[in-house]
C-alpha angles and dihedrals in degrees: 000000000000130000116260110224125227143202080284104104084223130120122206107251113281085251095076099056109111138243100236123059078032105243099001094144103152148013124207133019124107144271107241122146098259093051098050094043090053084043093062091046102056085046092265122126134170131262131158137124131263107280094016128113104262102268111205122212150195110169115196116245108052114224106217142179124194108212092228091058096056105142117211129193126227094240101055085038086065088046088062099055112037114025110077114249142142127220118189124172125221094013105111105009088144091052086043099053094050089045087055091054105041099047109103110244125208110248090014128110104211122317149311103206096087125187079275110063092043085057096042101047084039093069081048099058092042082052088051094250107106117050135194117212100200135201106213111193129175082349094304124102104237102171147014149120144223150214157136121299111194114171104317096337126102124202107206105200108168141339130209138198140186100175129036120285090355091119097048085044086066087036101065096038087049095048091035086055103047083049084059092046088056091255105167101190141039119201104221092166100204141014112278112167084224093064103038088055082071094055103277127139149145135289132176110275088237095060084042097051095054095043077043097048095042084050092049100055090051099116105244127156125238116240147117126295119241111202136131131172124191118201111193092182127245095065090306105128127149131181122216 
């Protein structure tokens, strides 16, 4: 059994989160914007499906990506170079995170991302705390992805595409930028093999917890990110 959360804005210690499923640690509570900041910053983050009681996690272990570790492959290097694209942060978080829980993912029934999590992380993102890295093609915004920034730590949640590569396109600039902030960490929850064939893997929650918890004390205003790259193609790019 798990234990069932309050009003209390408080979270069982991680110790108790079970095996199996890998990090489930609470169910109930809310998502208002003070628990699941203070989720995020004691290593906990939301995932449930639509209809279903919150369920609150912290898996063991941690999957991770540095930003200065990104791993890039030539082909998508290339991609970055030399196709035309545009790629703007904080301009459709509201269009990203819908994407993210309408596209159809391999192995899932429907989708976790609920009315209330698109509300919740919606009032995150209006308080600076939550952040879209989007993928505009032809005019039309065909990737992206979003999360939480807190200090110099970065929270990845889900990412979304509609055309091929769009998705890794924001990706790299995001992670290439945070690199560039001074951001140390990148939350990337659980193993996927996409995201490991970037540079991500996986570290005890207990290393992660203490890099996590350093990043996340560095005093950093919330606010919204101002970046946009223009790729022309052919090795033409600009940022604004």
């Amino acid at each position: 059994m798990i234990p069932w959360l309050g009003r209390a804005l408080t979270f069982p210690p991680l110790e108790k989160a079970l095996r199996e499923p890998n990090g489930l640690l609470a169910a109930g509570g809310d998502l208002s914007l003070d628990r699941v900041l203070l989720a995020y910053r004691n290593g906990i983050f939301p995932w449930f499906a639509a209809g279903e009681p919150i369920l609150w996690w912290s898996p063991d272990p941690r999957m991770v990506l540095m930003p200065d570790e990104l791993h890039v492959h030539r082909s998508l290097e290339k991609t970055l170079r030399n196709k035309p694209y545009e790629i703007r942060f904080d301009t459709a978080f509201g269009q990203v995170i819908r994407a993210c829980a309408n596209v159809p993912r391999p192995g899932q029934d429907g989708t976790w991302i609920g009315d209330e999590m698109v509300i919740a992380y919606g009032k995150l993102h209006a308080r600076g705390w939550a952040h879209s890295a989007e993928c505009w093609l032809d005019g039309e915004l065909a990737g992206g992805l979003y999360g939480i920034a807190i200090g110099r730590m970065f929270f990845g949640e889900s990412m979304f595409a509609h055309r091929p590569d769009a998705s890794k396109l924001a990706f790299v600039h995001l992670v290439r930028w945070l690199k560039a902030q001074g951001y140390g960490m990148i939350d990337c929850q659980m193993r996927t093999d996409h995201l490991a064939r970037f540079g991500a893997y996986e570290i005890p929650r207990a290393e992660f917890l203490a890099r996590m918890q350093s990043l996340c004390e560095v005093p950093v205003a919330p606010g919204r990110w101002d970046y946009r790259f223009v790729q022309a193609g052919l090795g033409r790019g600009e940022a604004a």
